[in-house]
N, C-alpha and C positions, 0 to 999 in steps of 0.2 A: 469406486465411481470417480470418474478424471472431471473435474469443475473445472481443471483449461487445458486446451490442447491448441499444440502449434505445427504445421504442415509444410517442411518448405521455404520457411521465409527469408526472402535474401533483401536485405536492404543498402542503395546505393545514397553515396553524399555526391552531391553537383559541383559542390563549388568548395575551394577554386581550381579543381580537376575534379573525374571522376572517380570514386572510389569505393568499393563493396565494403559499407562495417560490417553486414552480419550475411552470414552464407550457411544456405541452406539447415535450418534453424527448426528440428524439429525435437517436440518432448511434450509429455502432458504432466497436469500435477493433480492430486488423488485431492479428494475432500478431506479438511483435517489434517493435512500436510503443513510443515512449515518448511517452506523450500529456502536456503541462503545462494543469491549466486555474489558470485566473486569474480577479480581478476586486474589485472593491471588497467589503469586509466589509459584508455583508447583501447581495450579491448573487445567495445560494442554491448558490457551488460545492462548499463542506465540505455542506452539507445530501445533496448529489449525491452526492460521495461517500460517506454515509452511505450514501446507497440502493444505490449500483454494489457496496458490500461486502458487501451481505445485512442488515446490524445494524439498519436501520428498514426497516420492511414496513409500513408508514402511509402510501400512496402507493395513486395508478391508473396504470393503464398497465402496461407490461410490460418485464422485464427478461431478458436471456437471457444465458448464461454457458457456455461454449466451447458452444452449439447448444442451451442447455438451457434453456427457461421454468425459472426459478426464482420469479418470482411465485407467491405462494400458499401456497408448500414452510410444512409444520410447522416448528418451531423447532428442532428436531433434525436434519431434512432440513440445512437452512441452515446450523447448527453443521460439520456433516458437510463442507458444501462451500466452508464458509469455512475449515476445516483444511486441506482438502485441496488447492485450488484459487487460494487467496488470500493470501499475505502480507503484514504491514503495517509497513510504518513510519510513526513521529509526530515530531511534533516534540520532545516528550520522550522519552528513548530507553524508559520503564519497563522497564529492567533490577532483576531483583532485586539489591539493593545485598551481602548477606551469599552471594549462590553467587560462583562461579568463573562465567567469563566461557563457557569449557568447557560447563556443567553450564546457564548461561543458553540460549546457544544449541540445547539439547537438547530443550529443557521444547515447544514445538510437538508433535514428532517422538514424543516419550513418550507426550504426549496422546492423537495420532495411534493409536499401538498398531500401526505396518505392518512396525516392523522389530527388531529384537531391542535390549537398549540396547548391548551391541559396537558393532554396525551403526552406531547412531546416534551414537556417540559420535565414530567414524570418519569421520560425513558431517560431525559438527560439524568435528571439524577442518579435514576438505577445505574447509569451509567459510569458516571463520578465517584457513586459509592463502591461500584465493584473495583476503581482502580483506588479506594481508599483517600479522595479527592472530595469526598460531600459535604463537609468542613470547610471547606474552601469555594461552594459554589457560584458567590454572591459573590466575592472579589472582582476585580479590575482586573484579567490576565498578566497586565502589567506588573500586578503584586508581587507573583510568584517566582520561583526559582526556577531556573532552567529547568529541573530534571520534571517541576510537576508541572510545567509547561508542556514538556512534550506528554505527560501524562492526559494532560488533557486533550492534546490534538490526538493522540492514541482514543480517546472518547469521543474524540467527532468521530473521527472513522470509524464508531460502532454503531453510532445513533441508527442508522437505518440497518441496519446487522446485515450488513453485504455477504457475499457468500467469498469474497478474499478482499484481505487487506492488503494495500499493497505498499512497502516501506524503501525509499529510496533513501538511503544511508541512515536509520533512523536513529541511530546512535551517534550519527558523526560529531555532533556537537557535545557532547555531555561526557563527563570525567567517568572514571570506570564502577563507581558505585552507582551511576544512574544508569549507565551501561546495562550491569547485572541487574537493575530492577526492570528497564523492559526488557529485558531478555526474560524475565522469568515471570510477565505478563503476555508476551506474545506466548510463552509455552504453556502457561496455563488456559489460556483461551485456545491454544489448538488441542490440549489433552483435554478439559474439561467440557468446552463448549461448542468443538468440532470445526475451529474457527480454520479458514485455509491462509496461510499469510505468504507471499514471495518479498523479501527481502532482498535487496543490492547492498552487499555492505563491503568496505576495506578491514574489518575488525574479523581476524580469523579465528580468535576465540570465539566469537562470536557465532560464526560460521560452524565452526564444526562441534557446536553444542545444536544444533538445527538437525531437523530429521533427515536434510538431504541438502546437499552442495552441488549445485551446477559450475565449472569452473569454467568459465570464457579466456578465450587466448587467440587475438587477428579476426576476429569476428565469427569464429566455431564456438562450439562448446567441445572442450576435452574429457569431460567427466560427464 
């Protein structure tokens, strides 16, 4: 079952010439997939994943998300389904540094408005505790160390259990022992939990420990 599918899409830059990053740009990704794309910077894959998360609609072509043309959708449509359906991690965790780690992972879920904040507060935990983080709930963000930093923005992006995570170099920050810990958080949430994740990463171990590697090159995909 393909939770995204891409049709076609070519994306130009305006300025300060014209210029095609991404051409003719078609693939889908299965549910429970954990997709790595790769490729030299200015290759067009962070642009991609710009477009696969909804946040640039400056593109032809077409986009679908769990069976859905999203191409087109108002701004709010799109708001709507990037809460609901999408998760992110960056390579910077943007945690607010003054909440509780608790109260970070919430902020989606409150947005959201689907479930009471009990509820929520509930799921943050179960959340925290599946990445081994529940001991830590009540902290300052600020508290913590890089690697259970990003552990924890890895936990926002589950609160509302979107149907893909999407990770824009989510390792870039972190030394190779936090490296191998989410790597083998994202893998256990796509073997276990059926989670779909597309990553951008420059970390090729990385990559080809992933179920599947898109390689970008000029604005194609080669692979």
């Amino acid at each position: 079952m393909n939770i995204l599918e891409t049709k076609n899409i070519d994306k130009f830059f305006h300025q300060p010439t014209e210029f095609q990053v991404l051409k003719n740009i078609s693939f889908d990704v299965k549910k429970g997939e954990f997709l790595s794309m790769i490729g030299k910077s200015g290759s067009g894959k962070s642009t991609l994943l710009y477009i696969l998360s909804t946040m640039d609609t400056d593109y032809s072509g077409e986009l679908y998300i769990d069976n859905q043309l999203v191409t087109g959708l108002s701004t709010d449509a799109l708001a709507e389904i990037r809460n609901q359906k999408i998760g992110f991690v960056f390579q910077f965790h943007y945690l607010l540094p003054e909440f509780s780690c608790l109260r970070n992972v919430m902020l989606p879920a409150l947005k959201l408005g689907q479930w009471s904040e009990s509820e929520i507060e509930q799921r943050a935990y179960d959340k925290l505790d599946m990445l081994s983080l529940k001991d830590q709930a009540l902290k300052p963000a600020s508290k913590l160390s890089g690697g259970q930093q990003q552990r924890v923005a890895i936990a926002r992006a589950l609160i509302n259990d979107p149907l893909i995570i999407m990770g824009d170099e989510p390792t870039g920050n972190l030394d190779s022992k936090n490296t191998a810990v989410v790597f083998d958080i994202f893998q256990e949430l796509t073997q276990n939990f059926g989670q779909t994740i597309i990553a951008v990463t420059h970390d090729d171990d990385f990559a080809k420990k992933s179920d599947r590697i898109i390689e970008m090159k000029d604005g194609v995909i080669l692979t």
